[in-house]
C-alpha positions as CSV (number, residue, x, y, z in Angstrom):
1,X,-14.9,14.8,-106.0
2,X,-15.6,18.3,-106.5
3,X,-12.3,19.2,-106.9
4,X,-12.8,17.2,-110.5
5,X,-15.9,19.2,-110.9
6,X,-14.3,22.4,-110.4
7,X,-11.3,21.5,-112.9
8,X,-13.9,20.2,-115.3
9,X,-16.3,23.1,-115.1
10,X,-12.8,25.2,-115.6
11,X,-11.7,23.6,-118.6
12,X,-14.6,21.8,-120.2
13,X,-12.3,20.5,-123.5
14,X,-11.7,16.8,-122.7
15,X,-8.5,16.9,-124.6
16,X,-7.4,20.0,-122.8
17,X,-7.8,18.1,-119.6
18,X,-6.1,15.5,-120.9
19,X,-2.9,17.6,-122.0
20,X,-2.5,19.1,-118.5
21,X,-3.3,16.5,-116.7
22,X,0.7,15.3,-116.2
23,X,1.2,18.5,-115.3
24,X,-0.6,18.9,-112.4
25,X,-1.8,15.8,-111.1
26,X,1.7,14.6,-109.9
27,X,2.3,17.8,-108.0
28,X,1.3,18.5,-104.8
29,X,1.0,22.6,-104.8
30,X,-1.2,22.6,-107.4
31,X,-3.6,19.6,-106.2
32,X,-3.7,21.4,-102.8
33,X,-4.5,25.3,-104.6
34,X,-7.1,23.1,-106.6
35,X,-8.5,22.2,-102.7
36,X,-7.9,25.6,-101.6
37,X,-9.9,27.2,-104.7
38,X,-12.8,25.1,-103.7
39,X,-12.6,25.5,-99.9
40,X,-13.0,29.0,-100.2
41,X,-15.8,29.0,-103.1
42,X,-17.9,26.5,-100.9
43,X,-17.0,28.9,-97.7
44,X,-18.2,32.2,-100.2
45,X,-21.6,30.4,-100.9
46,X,-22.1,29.3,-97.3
47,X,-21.5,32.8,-95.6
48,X,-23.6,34.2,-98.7
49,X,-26.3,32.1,-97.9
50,X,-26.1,32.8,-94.3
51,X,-26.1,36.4,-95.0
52,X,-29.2,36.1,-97.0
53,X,-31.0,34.3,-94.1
54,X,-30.0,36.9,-91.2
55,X,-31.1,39.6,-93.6
């Protein structure tokens, strides 16, 4: 689920979505760099927030 969220907040046009959708959604590479992007955001915000607290 936020894999879609990240896609969507990347490329808000519904009909944008739609034209690249065949594109990526039958390939694996680019589903798992979609889980990768959003592994290392949520890992960015979590050491942030960590930093914050230990400061």
């Amino acid at each position: 689920m936020a894999a879609r969220l990240v896609v969507k907040a990347t490329q808000p046009d519904d009909a944008a979505r739609g034209r690249l959708r065949p594109e990526y959604a039958e390939n694996a590479d680019s589903l798992i760099a979609v889980a990768q992007v959003v592994a290392v955001a949520f890992a960015t915000i979590a050491a942030a927030n960590d930093y914050w607290r230990e400061a």
